[in-house]
N, C-alpha and C positions, 0 to 999 in steps of 0.2 A: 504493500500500500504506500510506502514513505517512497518507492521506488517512483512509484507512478505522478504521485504530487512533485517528486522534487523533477520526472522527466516534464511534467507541464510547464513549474515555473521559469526550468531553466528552458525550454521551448515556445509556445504559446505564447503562454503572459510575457516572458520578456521580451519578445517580436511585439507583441501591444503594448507593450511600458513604455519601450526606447521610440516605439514611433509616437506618441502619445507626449513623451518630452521633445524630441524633430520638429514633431508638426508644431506643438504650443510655443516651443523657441523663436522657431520660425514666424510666426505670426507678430509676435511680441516684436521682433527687430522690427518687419515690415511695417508696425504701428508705429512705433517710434519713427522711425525714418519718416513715414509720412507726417507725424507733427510735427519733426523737425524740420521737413522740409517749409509745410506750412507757414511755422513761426519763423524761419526765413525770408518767405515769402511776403508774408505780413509786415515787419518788422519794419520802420521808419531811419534805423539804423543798421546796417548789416554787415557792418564793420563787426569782428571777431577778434578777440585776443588770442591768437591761436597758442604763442608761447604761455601763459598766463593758467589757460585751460590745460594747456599738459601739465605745469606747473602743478596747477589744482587737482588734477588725476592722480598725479603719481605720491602724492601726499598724501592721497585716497588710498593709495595701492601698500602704500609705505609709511606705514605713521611713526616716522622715526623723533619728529618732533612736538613739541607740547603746543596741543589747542588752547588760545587765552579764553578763561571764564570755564574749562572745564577741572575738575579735580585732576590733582599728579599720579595718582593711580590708574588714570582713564587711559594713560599714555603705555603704562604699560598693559591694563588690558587689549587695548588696542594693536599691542605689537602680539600679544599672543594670538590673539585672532586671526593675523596674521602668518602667524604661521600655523594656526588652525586650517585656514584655508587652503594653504600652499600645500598640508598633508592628505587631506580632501581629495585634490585635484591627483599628486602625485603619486601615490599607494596606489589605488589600483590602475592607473594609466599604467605604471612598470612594474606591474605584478607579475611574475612567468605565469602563473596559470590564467591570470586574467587573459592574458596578450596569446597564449596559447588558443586558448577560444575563440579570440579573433582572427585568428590564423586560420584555424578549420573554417569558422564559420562563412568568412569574405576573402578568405583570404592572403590578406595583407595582416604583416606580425613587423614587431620592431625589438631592438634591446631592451631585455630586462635587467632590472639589479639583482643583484645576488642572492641568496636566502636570507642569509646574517642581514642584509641591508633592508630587506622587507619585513625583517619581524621590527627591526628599531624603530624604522618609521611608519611602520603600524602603532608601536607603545608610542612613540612620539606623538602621531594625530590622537588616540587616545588620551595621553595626560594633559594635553592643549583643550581639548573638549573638554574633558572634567574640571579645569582651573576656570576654564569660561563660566559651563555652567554655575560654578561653586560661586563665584565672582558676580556673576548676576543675582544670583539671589540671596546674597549678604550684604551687596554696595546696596546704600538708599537710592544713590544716582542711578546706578543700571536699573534698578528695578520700577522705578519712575520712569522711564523713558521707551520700557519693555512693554511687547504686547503679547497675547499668546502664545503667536510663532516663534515669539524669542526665547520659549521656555520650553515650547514641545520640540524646535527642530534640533538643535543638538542631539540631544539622546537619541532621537530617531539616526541622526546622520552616524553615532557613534556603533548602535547596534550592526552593521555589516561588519564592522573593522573587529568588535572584539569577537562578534561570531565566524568570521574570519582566521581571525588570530588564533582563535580554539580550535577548526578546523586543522590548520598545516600542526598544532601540538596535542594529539590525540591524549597525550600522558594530564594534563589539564582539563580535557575537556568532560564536562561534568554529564554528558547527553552521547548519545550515538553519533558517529558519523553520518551517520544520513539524516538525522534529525537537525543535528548544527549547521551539516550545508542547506537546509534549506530553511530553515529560519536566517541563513546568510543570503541567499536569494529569492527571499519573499522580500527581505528589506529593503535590498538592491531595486526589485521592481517597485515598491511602493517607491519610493525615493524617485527614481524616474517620472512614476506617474506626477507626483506632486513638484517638479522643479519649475513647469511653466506656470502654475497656480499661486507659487508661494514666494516669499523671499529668496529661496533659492533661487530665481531668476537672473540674482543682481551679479551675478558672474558674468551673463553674457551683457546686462544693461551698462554692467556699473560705467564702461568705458566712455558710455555717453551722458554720463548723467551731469557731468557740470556744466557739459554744453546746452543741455535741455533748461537746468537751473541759471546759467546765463542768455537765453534766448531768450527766457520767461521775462525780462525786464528790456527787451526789445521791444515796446510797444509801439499800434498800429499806429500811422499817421493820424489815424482822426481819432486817438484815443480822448484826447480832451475834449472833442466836443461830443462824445458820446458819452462821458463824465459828468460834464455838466448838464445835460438833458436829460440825463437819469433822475441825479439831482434837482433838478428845477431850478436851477442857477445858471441860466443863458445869461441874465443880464448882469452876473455879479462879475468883478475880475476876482482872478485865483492868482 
């Protein structure tokens, strides 16, 4: 029976997962672009700081230095997070068995890292997620600022890696073999299912997003006179 559910998820459902993240990915850029393009179009000014916005990006990407008006501690949560993500992305992209999969299945396979290197950065993405979590929910700041997703999606993101991680160390693992891989890829596909839904998105957003938050102060040429005619204040000066 555990044979049959884990040949589903690792077939079927994840043929429907991964396209179900494709297709909402997708959609998500093509909206964007198109209000980007919009608020370009719109915009009375369309002059761009192009150096300024990479500037702002890569501060986003890299919080090596302190935000003013936020707490000193935010700074280093922010660098974990950071490299929360970076483990995210990176563990199972060079996983051998992951990349083995992709081999059979399309294909195309690339270098993996070594065993030793994939259990470290398995516990590595693991302790960065638990200090997160931990971190969110003892600062008053993080947790002020937190919404649902900011407290269910860790753990969820975390559940492949350690059922993962129990899988390649049988001597550890407290469950069967066929039971741990596939509570490691039922996660896997929910995870997928929800990336174009959820904050997970901002992976492939985040790159535009301070362009979107400076376009947003581009306003249209006749912004003021349809300010003031909302208002009823045609006759007054501003």
């Amino acid at each position: 029976m555990i044979e049959t559910y884990l040949a589903w998820a690792r077939g079927p459902l994840f043929i429907f997962s991964f396209s179900v993240m494709l297709l909402g990915l997708l959609r998500l850029v093509l909206l964007t672009n198109i209000d980007v393009l919009r608020m370009i179009y719109r915009a009375s000014d369309k002059r761009l700081p192009v150096r300024a916005l990479f500037a702002a990006t890569m501060r986003w990407l890299f919080p090596f230095k302190q935000v003013p008006g936020q707490p000193k501690n935010r700074l280093w949560y922010s660098i974990v997070s950071m490299l929360f993500h970076g483990g995210l992305i990176l563990t199972p992209l060079f996983l051998g068995a992951h990349i083995l999969l992709w081999k059979h299945g399309i294909g195309i396979g690339w270098a993996s890292i070594p065993n030793r290197g994939e259990d470290i950065l398995a516990l590595f993405t693991i302790a960065t997620g638990l200090v997160l979590i931990t971190g969110r929910i003892a600062n008053p700041f993080s947790r002020g600022i937190s919404r649902f997703q900011d407290f269910f999606l860790p753990p969820l993101l975390l559940i492949p890696f350690i059922s993962g991680f129990l899988v390649m160390h049988p001597a550890l693992n407290p469950l069967s073999y066929q039971r741990m891989l596939l509570i490691h890829v039922l996660s896997g596909d929910l995870i997928f299912m929800m990336i174009p839904f959820t904050k997970l998105s901002h992976f492939v957003l985040l790159p535009a997003s301070q362009l979107i938050s400076e376009l947003g102060w581009h306003f249209p040429a006749d912004v003021d006179e349809n300010v003031t005619s909302t208002l009823h204040k045609e006759t007054e000066k501003i």
